[in-house]
C-alpha positions in Angstrom: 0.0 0.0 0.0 1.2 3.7 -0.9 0.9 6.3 2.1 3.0 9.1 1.4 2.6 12.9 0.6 4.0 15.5 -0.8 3.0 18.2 2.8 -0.5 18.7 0.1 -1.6 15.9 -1.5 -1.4 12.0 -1.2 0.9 10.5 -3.6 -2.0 7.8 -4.5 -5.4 9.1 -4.4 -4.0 12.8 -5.2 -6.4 13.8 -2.7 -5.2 16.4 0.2 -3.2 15.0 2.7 -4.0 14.9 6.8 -1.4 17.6 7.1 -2.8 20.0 5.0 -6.5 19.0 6.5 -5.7 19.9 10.1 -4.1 23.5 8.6 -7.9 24.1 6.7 -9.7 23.1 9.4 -7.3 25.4 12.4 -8.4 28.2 9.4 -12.3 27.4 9.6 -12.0 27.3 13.2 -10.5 30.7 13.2 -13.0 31.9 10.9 -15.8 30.5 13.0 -14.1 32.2 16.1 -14.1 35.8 14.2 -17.5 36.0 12.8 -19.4 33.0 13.5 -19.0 30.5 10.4 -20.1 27.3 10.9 -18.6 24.6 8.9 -19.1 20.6 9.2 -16.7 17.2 8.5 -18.1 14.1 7.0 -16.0 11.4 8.2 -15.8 8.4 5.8 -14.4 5.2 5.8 -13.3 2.4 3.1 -14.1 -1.4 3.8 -12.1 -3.4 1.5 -12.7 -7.1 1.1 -9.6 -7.6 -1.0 -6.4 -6.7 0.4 -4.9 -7.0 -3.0 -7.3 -4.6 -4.8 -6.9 -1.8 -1.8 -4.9 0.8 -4.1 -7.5 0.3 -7.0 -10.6 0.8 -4.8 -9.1 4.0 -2.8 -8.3 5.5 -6.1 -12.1 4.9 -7.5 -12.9 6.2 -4.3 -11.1 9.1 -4.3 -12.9 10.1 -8.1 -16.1 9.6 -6.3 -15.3 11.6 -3.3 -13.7 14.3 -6.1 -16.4 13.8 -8.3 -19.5 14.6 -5.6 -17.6 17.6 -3.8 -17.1 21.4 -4.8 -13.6 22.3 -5.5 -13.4 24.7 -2.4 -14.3 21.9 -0.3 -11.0 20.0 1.5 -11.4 16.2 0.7 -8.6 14.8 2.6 -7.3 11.4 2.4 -6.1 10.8 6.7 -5.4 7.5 6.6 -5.2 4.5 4.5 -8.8 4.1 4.2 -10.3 7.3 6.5 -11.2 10.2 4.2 -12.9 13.7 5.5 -14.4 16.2 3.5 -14.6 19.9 5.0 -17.8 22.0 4.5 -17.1 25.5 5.0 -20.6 27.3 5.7 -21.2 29.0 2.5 -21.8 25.8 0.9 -24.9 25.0 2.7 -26.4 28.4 1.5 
Protein backbone atom coordinates (compact mmCIF):
# COMPACT_ATOMS: atom_id res chain seq x y z
CA UNK A 1 0.00 0.00 0.00
CA UNK A 2 1.20 3.67 -0.93
CA UNK A 3 0.92 6.26 2.14
CA UNK A 4 3.02 9.05 1.36
CA UNK A 5 2.63 12.90 0.55
CA UNK A 6 3.96 15.55 -0.77
CA UNK A 7 2.99 18.15 2.77
CA UNK A 8 -0.47 18.68 0.08
CA UNK A 9 -1.56 15.95 -1.50
CA UNK A 10 -1.40 12.00 -1.21
CA UNK A 11 0.91 10.52 -3.56
CA UNK A 12 -1.99 7.82 -4.54
CA UNK A 13 -5.38 9.13 -4.40
CA UNK A 14 -3.95 12.80 -5.15
CA UNK A 15 -6.38 13.78 -2.69
CA UNK A 16 -5.21 16.37 0.19
CA UNK A 17 -3.24 15.04 2.65
CA UNK A 18 -3.97 14.95 6.82
CA UNK A 19 -1.38 17.64 7.14
CA UNK A 20 -2.82 19.98 4.99
CA UNK A 21 -6.51 18.99 6.48
CA UNK A 22 -5.71 19.90 10.07
CA UNK A 23 -4.07 23.54 8.58
CA UNK A 24 -7.87 24.08 6.66
CA UNK A 25 -9.67 23.11 9.36
CA UNK A 26 -7.29 25.36 12.42
CA UNK A 27 -8.36 28.21 9.40
CA UNK A 28 -12.34 27.44 9.60
CA UNK A 29 -11.97 27.26 13.21
CA UNK A 30 -10.51 30.69 13.18
CA UNK A 31 -12.97 31.89 10.87
CA UNK A 32 -15.81 30.49 13.03
CA UNK A 33 -14.11 32.23 16.15
CA UNK A 34 -14.14 35.76 14.21
CA UNK A 35 -17.48 35.98 12.77
CA UNK A 36 -19.38 33.03 13.47
CA UNK A 37 -19.01 30.51 10.37
CA UNK A 38 -20.07 27.26 10.94
CA UNK A 39 -18.65 24.59 8.94
CA UNK A 40 -19.07 20.57 9.17
CA UNK A 41 -16.72 17.21 8.53
CA UNK A 42 -18.07 14.09 7.02
CA UNK A 43 -15.99 11.36 8.19
CA UNK A 44 -15.76 8.44 5.76
CA UNK A 45 -14.42 5.19 5.81
CA UNK A 46 -13.34 2.41 3.11
CA UNK A 47 -14.08 -1.43 3.77
CA UNK A 48 -12.06 -3.40 1.46
CA UNK A 49 -12.74 -7.10 1.14
CA UNK A 50 -9.59 -7.60 -1.03
CA UNK A 51 -6.36 -6.68 0.44
CA UNK A 52 -4.90 -6.97 -2.97
CA UNK A 53 -7.26 -4.62 -4.81
CA UNK A 54 -6.90 -1.83 -1.78
CA UNK A 55 -4.85 0.76 -4.12
CA UNK A 56 -7.47 0.30 -6.97
CA UNK A 57 -10.60 0.82 -4.84
CA UNK A 58 -9.10 4.02 -2.84
CA UNK A 59 -8.27 5.51 -6.07
CA UNK A 60 -12.13 4.90 -7.49
CA UNK A 61 -12.94 6.17 -4.27
CA UNK A 62 -11.07 9.11 -4.30
CA UNK A 63 -12.88 10.15 -8.13
CA UNK A 64 -16.13 9.65 -6.31
CA UNK A 65 -15.25 11.58 -3.31
CA UNK A 66 -13.71 14.27 -6.08
CA UNK A 67 -16.45 13.84 -8.26
CA UNK A 68 -19.47 14.64 -5.59
CA UNK A 69 -17.58 17.60 -3.79
CA UNK A 70 -17.09 21.39 -4.83
CA UNK A 71 -13.56 22.26 -5.52
CA UNK A 72 -13.39 24.69 -2.44
CA UNK A 73 -14.33 21.93 -0.32
CA UNK A 74 -10.95 20.01 1.54
CA UNK A 75 -11.36 16.21 0.68
CA UNK A 76 -8.56 14.79 2.63
CA UNK A 77 -7.34 11.43 2.38
CA UNK A 78 -6.08 10.83 6.68
CA UNK A 79 -5.41 7.48 6.62
CA UNK A 80 -5.23 4.50 4.55
CA UNK A 81 -8.78 4.07 4.16
CA UNK A 82 -10.28 7.32 6.48
CA UNK A 83 -11.22 10.20 4.20
CA UNK A 84 -12.94 13.66 5.53
CA UNK A 85 -14.36 16.19 3.47
CA UNK A 86 -14.64 19.90 4.95
CA UNK A 87 -17.76 22.00 4.49
CA UNK A 88 -17.11 25.50 5.03
CA UNK A 89 -20.63 27.34 5.75
CA UNK A 90 -21.17 29.03 2.49
CA UNK A 91 -21.83 25.79 0.90
CA UNK A 92 -24.94 25.02 2.74
CA UNK A 93 -26.43 28.41 1.51
Amino acid sequence: MTFSHDGIHDSLTQLFSATYFYEELARQIALSERNGAEFSIIRCVLHVQNKREQDFEAINFAHLLSSITRKNECVARMAENEYVILLPENEFN
